[in-house]
N, C-alpha and C positions, 0 to 999 in steps of 0.2 A: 214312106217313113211315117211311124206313128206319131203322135203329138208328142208324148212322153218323148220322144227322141230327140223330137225338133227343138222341146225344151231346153233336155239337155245342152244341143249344143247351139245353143244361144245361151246358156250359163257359160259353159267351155269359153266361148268365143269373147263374151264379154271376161273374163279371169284372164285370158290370154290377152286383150286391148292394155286391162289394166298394168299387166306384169310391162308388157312395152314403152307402157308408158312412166312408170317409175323407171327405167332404164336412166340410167345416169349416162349424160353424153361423154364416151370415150374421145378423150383426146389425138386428134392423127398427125404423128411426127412424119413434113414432107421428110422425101428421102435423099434429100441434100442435106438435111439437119441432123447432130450427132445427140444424143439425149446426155444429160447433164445430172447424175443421181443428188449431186447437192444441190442445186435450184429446183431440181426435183420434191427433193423431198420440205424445202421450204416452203415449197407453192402451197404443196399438199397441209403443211401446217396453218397456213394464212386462209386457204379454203374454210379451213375450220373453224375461223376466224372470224368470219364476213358478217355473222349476224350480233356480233360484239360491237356496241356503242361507242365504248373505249379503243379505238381504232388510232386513232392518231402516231404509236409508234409504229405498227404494222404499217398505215399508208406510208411514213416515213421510209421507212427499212425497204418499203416495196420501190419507191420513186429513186431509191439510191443502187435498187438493185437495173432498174431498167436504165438508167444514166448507163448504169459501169457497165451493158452488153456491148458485146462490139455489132454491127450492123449485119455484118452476116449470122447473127442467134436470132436473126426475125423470128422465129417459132415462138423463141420465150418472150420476146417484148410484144409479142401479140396475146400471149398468153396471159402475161402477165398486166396488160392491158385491161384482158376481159377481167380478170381478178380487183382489178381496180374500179373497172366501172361496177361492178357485182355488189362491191361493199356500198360504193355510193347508192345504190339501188338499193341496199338492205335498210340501209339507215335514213332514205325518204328523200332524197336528195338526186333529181332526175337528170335536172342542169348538167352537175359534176359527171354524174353517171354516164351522160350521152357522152361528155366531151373526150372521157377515158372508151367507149366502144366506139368511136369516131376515129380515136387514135390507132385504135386495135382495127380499123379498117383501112387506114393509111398504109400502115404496115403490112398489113394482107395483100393489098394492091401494086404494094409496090415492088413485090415479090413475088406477084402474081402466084398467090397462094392461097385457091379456090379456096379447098376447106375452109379456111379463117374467113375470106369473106363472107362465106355463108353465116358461120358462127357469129359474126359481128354484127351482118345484118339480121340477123335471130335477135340478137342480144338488141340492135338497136328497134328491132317492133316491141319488144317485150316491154322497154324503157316508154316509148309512147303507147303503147297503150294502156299503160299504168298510169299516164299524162292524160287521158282519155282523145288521142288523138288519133282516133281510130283510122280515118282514110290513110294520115300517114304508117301507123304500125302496119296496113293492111301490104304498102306497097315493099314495105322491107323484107314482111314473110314472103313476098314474093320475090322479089331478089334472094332472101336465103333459098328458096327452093329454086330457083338456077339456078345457082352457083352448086349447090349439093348436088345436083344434078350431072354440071357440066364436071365437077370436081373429081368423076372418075373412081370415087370411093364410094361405095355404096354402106350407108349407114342408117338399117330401115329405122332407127329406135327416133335419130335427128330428123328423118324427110315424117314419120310420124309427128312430132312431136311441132314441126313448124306447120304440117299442114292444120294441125288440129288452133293451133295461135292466130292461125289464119282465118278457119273458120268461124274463129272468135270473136276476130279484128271485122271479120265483114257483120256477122251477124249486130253485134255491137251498133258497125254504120247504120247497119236498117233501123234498127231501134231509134239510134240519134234522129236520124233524119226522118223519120214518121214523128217524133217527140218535137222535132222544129214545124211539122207541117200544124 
C-alpha cells in the first residue's frame, strides 16, 4: 500500500473515531420495563435543561416526579437520577451531583440492572475526575466497563467512550503522581 493510501486511511479512521465518539449514549429499556411516552417526553425536555442556571423548578418538578414512581419504573428513577446528577454536574456542584449518580446506582443494583450500573458508574468517574480524583474516577471506569460488558448489550459507542475516560483517568494519575514525586 502506497503512503498516499496509508494516509488516507488514517484520515478515514480518525473521522470515523471522531463520529463515535460524539455518539450520544442511547438509552436501553431492560425488557421487564414498559416505556412511558409522557415521562418520556419530559426527560427529553429537562435534558435540554441541564446546562440552565435557573434550575430550581426543573430540580423540583424532577424530585416530585421520582417520589410519585412506583418501585417497579426502576428504569425511570434511574434515569431520572442520572438526569439529576447531570444538572448538578453542569452547574459546578460535584457533592450534589455524586449523591444523585450514587442514587442512580442504588437503583441499578437493586434491580440488578447491568446497563444502569455501568452508566452510573461512567457518570460517577466522570463526576471525580472533574474533582480531580483520578485513582478514584479510574476505578469506576472500570467498573462501568464490567458491568457494559457483563450487561449483554453490546453498545460500542458507551465501551468507547468509557475506555477512552479511562485512559484519561489513568493518564491524569501518572501526571499527578510524578507532579507529587
Amino acid at each position: 500500500i502506497s503512503n498516499s493510501w496509508k494516509m488516507k486511511i488514517k484520515i478515514f479512521s480518525c473521522i470515523l473515531f471522531l463520529i463515535c465518539c460524539n455518539y450520544v449514549l442511547a438509552d436501553r429499556l431492560p425488557p421487564d420495563q414498559k416505556q412511558n411516552p409522557a415521562i418520556e417526553a419530559r426527560i427529553n425536555k429537562w435534558y435540554a435543561d441541564t446546562k440552565n442556571e435557573a434550575l430550581s423548578k426543573t430540580i423540583y418538578e424532577l424530585l416530585l416526579v421520582v417520589d410519585s414512581l412506583k418501585d417497579d419504573q426502576y428504569y425511570y428513577k434511574e434515569k431520572l437520577y442520572n438526569l439529576l446528577g447531570t444538572i448538578y454536574l453542569n452547574i459546578d456542584q460535584p457533592d450534589k451531583s455524586a449523591k444523585y449518580y450514587y442514587e442512580q446506582l442504588r437503583v441499578s443494583k437493586e434491580h440488578d440492572y447491568k446497563y444502569g450500573m455501568a452508566n452510573a458508574y461512567y457518570n460517577l468517574g466522570i463526576n471525580y475526575l472533574r474533582c480531580d480524583q483520578y485513582k478514584r474516577a479510574e476505578q469506576f471506569y472500570q467498573q462501568s466497563l464490567y458491568f457494559l460488558k457483563t450487561s449483554g448489550i453490546v453498545d460500542n459507542s458507551f465501551t468507547i467512550r468509557s475506555s477512552i475516560e479511562l485512559s484519561k483517568a489513568e493518564f491524569y494519575q501518572k501526571v499527578y503522581w510524578k507532579a507529587e514525586k
